[in-house]
LUMFIVEX-219740 format. One record per residue: z, y, x of N, C-alpha, C in turn; residue in one letter. Coordinates in steps of 0.2 Angstrom, whole numbers, plus 5000, padded with zeros to 4 digits. Layout:
residues N
atom n_w:Z	n_v:Y	n_u:X	ca_w:Z	ca_v:Y	ca_u:X	c_w:Z	c_v:Y	c_u:X	code:A
...
//
This chain:
residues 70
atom n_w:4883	n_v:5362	n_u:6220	ca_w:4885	ca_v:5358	ca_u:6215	c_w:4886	c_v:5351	c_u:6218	code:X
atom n_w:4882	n_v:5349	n_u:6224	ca_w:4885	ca_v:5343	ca_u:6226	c_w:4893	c_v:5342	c_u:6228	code:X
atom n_w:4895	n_v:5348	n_u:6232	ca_w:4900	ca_v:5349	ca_u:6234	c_w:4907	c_v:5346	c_u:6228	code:X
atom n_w:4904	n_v:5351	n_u:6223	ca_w:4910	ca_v:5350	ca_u:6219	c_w:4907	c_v:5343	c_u:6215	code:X
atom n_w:4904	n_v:5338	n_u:6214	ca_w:4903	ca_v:5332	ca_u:6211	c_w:4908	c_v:5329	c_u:6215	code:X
atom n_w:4907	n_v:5330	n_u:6223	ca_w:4909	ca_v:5326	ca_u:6229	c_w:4917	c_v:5324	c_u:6228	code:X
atom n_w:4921	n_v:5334	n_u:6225	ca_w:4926	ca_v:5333	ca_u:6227	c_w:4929	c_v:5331	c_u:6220	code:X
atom n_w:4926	n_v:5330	n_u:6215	ca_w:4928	ca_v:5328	ca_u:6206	c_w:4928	c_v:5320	c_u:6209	code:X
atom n_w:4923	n_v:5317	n_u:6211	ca_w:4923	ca_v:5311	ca_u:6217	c_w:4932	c_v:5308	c_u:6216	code:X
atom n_w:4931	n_v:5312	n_u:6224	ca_w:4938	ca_v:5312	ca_u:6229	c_w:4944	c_v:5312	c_u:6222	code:X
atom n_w:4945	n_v:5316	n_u:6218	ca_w:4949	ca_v:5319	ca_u:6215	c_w:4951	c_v:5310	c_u:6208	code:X
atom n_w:4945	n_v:5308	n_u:6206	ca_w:4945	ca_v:5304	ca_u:6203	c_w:4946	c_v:5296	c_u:6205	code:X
atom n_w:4946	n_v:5296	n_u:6213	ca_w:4947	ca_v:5290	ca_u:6215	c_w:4954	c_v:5289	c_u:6215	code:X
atom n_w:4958	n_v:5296	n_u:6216	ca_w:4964	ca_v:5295	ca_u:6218	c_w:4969	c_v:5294	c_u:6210	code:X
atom n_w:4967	n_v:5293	n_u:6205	ca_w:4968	ca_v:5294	ca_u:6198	c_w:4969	c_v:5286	c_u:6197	code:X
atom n_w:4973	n_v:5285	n_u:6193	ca_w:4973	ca_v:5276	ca_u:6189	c_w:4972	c_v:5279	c_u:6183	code:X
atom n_w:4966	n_v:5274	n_u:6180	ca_w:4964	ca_v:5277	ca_u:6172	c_w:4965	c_v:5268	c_u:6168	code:X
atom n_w:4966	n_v:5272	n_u:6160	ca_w:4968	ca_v:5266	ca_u:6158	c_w:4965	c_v:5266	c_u:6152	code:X
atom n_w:4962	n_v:5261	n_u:6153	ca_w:4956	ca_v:5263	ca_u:6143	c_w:4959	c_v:5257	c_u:6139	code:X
atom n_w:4959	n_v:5261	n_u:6132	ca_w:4962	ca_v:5256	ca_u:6127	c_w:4956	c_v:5257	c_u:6121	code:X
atom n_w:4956	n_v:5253	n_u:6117	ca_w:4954	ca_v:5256	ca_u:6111	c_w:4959	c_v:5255	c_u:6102	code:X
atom n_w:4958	n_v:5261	n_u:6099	ca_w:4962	ca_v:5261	ca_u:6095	c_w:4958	c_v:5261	c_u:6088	code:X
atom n_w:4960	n_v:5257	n_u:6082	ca_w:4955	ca_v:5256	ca_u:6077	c_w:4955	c_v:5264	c_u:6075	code:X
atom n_w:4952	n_v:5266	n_u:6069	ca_w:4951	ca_v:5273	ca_u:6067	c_w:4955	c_v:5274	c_u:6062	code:X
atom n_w:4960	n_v:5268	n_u:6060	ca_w:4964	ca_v:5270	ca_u:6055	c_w:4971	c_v:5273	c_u:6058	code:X
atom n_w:4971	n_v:5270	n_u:6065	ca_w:4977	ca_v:5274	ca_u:6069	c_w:4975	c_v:5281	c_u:6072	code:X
atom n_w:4970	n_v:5283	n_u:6071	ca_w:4970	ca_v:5289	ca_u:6072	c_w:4967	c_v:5293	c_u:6068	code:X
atom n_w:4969	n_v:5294	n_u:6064	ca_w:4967	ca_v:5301	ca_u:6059	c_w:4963	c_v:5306	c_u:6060	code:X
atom n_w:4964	n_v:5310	n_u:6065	ca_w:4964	ca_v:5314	ca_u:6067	c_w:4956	c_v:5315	c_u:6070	code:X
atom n_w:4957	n_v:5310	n_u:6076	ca_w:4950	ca_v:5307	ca_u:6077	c_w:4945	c_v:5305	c_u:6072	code:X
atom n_w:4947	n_v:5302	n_u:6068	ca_w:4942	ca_v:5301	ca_u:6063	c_w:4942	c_v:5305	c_u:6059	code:X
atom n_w:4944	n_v:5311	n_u:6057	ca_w:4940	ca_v:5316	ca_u:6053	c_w:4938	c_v:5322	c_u:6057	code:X
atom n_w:4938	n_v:5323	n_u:6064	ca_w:4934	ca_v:5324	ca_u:6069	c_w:4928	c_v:5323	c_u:6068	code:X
atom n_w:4926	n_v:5315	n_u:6069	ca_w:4921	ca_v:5312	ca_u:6071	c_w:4916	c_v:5313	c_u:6065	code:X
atom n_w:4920	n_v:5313	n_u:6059	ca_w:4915	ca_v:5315	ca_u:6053	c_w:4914	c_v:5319	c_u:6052	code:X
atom n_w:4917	n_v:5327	n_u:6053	ca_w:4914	ca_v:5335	ca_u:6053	c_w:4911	c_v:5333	c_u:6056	code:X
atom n_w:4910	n_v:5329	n_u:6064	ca_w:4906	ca_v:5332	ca_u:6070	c_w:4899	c_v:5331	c_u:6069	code:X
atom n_w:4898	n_v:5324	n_u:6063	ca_w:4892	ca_v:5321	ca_u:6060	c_w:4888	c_v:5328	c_u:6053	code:X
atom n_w:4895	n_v:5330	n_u:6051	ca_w:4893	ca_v:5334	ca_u:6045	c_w:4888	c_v:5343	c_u:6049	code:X
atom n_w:4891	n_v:5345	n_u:6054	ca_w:4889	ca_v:5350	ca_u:6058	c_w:4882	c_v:5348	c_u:6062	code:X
atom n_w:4879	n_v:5355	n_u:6060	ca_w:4873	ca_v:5356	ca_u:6065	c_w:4869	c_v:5360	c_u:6069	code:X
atom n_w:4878	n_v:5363	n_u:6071	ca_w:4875	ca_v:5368	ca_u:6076	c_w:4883	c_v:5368	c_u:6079	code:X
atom n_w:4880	n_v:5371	n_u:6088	ca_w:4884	ca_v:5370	ca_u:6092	c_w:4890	c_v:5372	c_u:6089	code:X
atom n_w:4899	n_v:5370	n_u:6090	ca_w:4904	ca_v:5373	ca_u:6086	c_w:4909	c_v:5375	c_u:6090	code:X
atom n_w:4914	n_v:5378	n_u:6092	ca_w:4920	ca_v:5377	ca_u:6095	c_w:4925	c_v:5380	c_u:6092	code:X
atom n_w:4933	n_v:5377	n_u:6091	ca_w:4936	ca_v:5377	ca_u:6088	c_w:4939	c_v:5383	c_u:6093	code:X
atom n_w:4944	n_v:5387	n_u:6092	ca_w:4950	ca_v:5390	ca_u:6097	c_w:4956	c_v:5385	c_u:6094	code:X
atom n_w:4956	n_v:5383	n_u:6089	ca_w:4963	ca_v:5381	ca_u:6085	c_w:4961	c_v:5375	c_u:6079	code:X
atom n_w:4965	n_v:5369	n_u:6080	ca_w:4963	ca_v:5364	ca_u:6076	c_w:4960	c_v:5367	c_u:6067	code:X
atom n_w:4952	n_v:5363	n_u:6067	ca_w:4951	ca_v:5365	ca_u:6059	c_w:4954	c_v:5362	c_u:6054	code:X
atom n_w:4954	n_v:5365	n_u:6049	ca_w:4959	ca_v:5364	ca_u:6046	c_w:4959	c_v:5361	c_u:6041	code:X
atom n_w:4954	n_v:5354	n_u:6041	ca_w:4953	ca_v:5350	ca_u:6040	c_w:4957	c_v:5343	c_u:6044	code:X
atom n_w:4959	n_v:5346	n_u:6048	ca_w:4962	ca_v:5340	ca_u:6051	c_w:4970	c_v:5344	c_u:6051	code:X
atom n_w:4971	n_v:5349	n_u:6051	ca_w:4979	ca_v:5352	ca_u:6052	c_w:4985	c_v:5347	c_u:6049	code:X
atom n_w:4984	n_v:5345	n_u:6044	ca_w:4991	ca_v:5339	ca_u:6038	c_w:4989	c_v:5333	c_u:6043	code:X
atom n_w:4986	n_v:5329	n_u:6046	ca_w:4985	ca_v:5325	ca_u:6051	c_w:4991	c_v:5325	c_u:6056	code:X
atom n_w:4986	n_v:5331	n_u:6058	ca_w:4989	ca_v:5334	ca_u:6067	c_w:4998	c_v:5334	c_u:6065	code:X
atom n_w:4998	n_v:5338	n_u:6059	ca_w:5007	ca_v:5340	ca_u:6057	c_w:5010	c_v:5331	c_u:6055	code:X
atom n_w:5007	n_v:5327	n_u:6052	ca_w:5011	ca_v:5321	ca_u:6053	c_w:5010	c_v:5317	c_u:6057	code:X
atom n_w:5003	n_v:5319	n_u:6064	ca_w:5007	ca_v:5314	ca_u:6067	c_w:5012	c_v:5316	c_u:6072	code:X
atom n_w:5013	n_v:5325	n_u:6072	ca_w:5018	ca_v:5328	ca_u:6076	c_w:5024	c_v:5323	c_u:6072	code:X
atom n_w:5025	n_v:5323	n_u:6070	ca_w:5033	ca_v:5322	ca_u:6065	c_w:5034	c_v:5313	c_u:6064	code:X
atom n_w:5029	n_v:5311	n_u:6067	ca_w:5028	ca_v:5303	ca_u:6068	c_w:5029	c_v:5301	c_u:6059	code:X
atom n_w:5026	n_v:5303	n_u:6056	ca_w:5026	ca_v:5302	ca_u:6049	c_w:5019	c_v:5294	c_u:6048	code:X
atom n_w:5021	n_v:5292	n_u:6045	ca_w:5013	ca_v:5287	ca_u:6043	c_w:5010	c_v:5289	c_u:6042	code:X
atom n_w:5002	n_v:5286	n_u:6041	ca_w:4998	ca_v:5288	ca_u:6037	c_w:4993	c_v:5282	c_u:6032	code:X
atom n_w:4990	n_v:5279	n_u:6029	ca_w:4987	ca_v:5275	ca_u:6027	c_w:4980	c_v:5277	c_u:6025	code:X
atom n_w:4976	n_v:5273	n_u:6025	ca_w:4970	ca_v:5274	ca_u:6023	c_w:4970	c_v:5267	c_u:6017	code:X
atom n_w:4966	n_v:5269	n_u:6011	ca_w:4965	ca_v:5265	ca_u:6006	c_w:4957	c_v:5265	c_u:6004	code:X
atom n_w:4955	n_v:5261	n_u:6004	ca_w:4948	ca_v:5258	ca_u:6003	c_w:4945	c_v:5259	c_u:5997	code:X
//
């Protein structure tokens, strides 16, 4: 285990990483993730987006808006 910590290490120094943050209105997607993830109580894993988020994922493939209303 140390070995491969060591070389996830080596592997990640060689990497330039670049953090942003994005409001949760610009991503949809993520935010109706984030609230199944709250609504679920046991371990889950998708194979294929739920389909709760699919018309998300489908506009923002197609760079479509989206809006949230209060």
């Amino acid at each position: 285990l140390k070995i491969r910590w060591k070389n996830c290490l080596v592997k990640a120094s060689q990497m330039n990483f670049l953090i942003s943050h994005i409001y949760r209105e610009g991503n949809h997607c993520a935010d109706k993730l984030a609230s199944l993830g709250l609504a679920v109580n046991e371990y889950t894993w998708w194979s294929s987006p739920p389909i709760c988020i699919r018309e998300e994922l489908t506009k923002n493939r197609l760079g479509l808006p989206s809006y949230r209303f209060c």
